[in-house]
C-alpha positions as CSV (number, residue, x, y, z in Angstrom):
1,X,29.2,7.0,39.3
2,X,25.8,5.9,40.4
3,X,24.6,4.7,44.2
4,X,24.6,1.3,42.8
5,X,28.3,1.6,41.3
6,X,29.4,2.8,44.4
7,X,27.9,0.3,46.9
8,X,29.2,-2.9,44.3
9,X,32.1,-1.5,44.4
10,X,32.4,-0.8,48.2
11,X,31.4,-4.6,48.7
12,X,33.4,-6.0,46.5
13,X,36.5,-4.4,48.5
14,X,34.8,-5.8,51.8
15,X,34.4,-9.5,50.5
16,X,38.1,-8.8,49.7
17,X,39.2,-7.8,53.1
18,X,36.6,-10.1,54.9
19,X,35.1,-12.4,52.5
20,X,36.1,-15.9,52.5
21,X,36.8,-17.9,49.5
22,X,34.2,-21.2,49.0
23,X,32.6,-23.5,46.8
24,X,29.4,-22.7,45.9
25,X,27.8,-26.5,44.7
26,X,24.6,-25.9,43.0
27,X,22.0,-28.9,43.1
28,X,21.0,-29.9,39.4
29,X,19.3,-32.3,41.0
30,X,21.5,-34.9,39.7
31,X,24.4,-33.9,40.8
32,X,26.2,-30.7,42.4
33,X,28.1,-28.7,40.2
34,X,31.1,-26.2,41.8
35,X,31.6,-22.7,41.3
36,X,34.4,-20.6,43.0
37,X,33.1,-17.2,44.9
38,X,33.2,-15.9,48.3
39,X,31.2,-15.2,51.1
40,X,30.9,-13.5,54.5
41,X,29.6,-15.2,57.4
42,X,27.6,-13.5,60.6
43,X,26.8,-15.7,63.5
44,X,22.9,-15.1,64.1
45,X,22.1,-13.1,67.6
46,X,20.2,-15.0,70.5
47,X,17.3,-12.3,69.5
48,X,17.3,-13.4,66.1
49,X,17.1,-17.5,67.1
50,X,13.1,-17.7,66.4
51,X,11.0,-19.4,64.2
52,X,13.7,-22.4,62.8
53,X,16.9,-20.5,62.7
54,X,18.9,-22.3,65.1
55,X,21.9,-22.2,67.3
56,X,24.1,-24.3,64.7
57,X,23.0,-21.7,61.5
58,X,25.0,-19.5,59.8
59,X,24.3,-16.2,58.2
60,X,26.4,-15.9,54.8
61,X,26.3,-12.8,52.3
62,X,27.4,-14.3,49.2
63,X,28.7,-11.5,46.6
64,X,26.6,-11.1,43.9
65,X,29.5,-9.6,41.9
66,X,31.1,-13.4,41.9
67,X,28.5,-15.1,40.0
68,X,27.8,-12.4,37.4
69,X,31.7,-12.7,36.7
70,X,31.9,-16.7,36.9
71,X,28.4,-16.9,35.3
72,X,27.0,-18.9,38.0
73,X,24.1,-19.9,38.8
74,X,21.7,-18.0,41.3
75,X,21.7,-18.9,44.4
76,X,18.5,-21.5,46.3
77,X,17.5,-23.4,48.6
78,X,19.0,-27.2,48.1
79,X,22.0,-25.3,47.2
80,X,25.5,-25.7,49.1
81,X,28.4,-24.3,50.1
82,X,32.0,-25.3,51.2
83,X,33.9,-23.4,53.6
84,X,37.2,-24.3,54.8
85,X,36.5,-28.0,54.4
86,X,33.0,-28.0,55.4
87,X,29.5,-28.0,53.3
88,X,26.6,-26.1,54.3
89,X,23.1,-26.6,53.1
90,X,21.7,-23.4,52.1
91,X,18.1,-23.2,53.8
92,X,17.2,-19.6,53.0
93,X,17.8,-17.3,50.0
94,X,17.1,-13.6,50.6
95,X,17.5,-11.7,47.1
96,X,15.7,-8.5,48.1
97,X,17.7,-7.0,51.2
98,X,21.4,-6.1,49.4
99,X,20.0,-4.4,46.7
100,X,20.3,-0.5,45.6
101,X,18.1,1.2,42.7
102,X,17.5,-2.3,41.3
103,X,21.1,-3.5,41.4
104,X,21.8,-6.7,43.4
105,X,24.7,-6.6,45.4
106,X,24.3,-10.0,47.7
107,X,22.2,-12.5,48.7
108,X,22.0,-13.1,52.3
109,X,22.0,-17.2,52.6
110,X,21.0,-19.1,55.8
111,X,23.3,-21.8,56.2
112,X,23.0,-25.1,58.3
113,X,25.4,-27.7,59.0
């Protein structure tokens, strides 16, 4: 196995034990359509509240794994998600972060309410 088989693999079983399922509702800019993945959310840090990330945003790391299997879309901004009955615009898409020798392994979404 490689370094990037390994880490997909080792987030894939920690979206299992601490991912949460959603609805990701991509903007075709007619309409939004829904996908089924997961996500894990991380409450931003008082240091990390500058430039517009606010108190009300939501860090989510949605598995890149999910949409490669449920051929959905990629992820950006205008995007939305659903969480246990609530919808999130996604502000932010960070694509370069969760990735090892080339190998995406999740975007890191900033979420607002």
């Amino acid at each position: 196995m490689t370094l990037a088989t390994d880490a997909a693999a080792f987030f894939d079983t920690c979206f299992d034990d601490i991912g949460q399922p959603i609805t990701f509702l991509k903007n075709t800019g007619i309409a939004f359509d829904p996908y089924a993945a997961r996500i894990v959310i991380i409450a931003y840090n008082p240091n990390e509240m500058i430039g517009t990330v606010t108190q009300t945003d939501l860090r989510g790391y949605l598995l890149a794994a999910d949409f490669t299997a449920g051929a959905i879309p990629v992820p950006t901004q205008g995007d939305r998600v659903t969480l246990s009955g609530k919808t999130y615009a996604i502000l932010d898409v960070d694509a370069n972060t969760q990735m090892i020798s080339g190998t995406l392994l999740a975007w890191i979404v900033r979420l607002e309410a």
